[in-house]
C-alpha positions as CSV (number, residue, x, y, z in Angstrom):
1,X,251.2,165.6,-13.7
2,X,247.9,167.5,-15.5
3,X,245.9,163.9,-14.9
4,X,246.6,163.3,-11.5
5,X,246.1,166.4,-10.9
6,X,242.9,166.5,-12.3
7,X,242.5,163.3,-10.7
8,X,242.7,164.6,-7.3
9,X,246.2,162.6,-6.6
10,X,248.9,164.9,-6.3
11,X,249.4,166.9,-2.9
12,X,252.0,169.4,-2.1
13,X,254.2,169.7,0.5
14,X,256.3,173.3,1.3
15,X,257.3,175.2,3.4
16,X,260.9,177.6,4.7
17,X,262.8,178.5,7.5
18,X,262.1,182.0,9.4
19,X,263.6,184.2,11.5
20,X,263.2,187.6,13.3
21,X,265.6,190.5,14.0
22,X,264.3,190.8,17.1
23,X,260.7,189.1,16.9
24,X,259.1,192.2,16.0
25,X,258.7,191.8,11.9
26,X,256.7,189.0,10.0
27,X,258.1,186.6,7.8
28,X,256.0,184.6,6.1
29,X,255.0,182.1,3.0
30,X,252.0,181.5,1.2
31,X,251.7,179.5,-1.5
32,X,248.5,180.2,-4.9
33,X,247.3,177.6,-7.3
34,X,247.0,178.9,-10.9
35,X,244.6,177.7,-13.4
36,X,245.7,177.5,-17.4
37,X,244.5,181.3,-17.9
38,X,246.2,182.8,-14.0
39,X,243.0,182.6,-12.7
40,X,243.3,181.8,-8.8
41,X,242.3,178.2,-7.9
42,X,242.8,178.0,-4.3
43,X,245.3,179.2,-1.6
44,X,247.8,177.9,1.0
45,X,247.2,179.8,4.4
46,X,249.9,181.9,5.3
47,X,252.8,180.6,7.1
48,X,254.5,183.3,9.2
49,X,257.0,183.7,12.3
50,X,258.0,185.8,15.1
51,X,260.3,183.8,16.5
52,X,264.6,185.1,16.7
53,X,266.3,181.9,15.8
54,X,265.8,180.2,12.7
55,X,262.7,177.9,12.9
56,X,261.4,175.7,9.9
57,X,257.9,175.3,8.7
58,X,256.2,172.9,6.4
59,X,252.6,173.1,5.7
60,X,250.8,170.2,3.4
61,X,247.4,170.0,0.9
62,X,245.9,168.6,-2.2
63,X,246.5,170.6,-5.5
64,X,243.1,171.5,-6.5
65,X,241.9,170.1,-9.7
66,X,242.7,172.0,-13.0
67,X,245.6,173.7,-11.3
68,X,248.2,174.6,-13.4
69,X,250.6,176.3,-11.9
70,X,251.8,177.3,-8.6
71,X,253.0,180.7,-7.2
72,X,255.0,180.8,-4.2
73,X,255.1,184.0,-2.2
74,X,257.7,185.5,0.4
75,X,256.7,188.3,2.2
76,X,258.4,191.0,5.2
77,X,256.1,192.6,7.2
78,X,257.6,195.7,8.9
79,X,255.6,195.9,12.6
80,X,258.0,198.1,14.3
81,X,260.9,200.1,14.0
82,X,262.5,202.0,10.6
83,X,263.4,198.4,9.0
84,X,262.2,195.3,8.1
85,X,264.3,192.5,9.5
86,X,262.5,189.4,8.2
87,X,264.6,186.3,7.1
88,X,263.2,183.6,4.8
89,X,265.8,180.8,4.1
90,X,265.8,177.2,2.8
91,X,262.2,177.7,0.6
92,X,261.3,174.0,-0.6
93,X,258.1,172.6,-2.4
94,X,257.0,169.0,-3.7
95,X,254.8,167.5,-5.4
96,X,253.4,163.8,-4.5
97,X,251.2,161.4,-6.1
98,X,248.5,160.3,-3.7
99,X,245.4,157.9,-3.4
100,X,242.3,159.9,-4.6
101,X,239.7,160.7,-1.3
């Protein structure tokens, strides 16, 4: 993959399934790109929910050039209340080959 990459032709695609106790807590996704040495390349934005029955998201972008890994993050945010009742289920992620811009 490192010369597509490097190339500009590979895109990811990922995403998850939230849900909320009671729509109060944050579930969320985000997604880094690594260079060779862990240095941050780039970033997915955030996906997050605050919705009470399970909802699926999918976000979708080019892999920056000279990326060389990729760090998936989960993430509960407790808004309210004494516990965090944030569900993250059904975490994907692809890569594609693509035509250069």
């Amino acid at each position: 993959w490192w010369s597509e990459i490097d190339a500009s032709q590979v895109a990811v695609t990922f995403g998850a399934t939230f849900s909320t106790w009671e729509g109060d807590d944050e579930p969320g996704v985000s997604l880094q790109f690594l260079g060779v040495e862990g240095e941050v390349l780039g970033e997915s934005l955030a996906m997050t929910s605050h919705v009470t029955s399970w909802t699926p998201q999918t976000l979708s972008g080019p892999v920056p050039p000279q990326a060389r890994m990729m760090r998936l993050a989960m993430s509960g945010t407790r808004m309210s209340g004494t516990d965090n009742d944030s569900y993250v289920d059904d975490v994907h992620l692809t890569l594609m080959t693509c035509t250069a811009p």
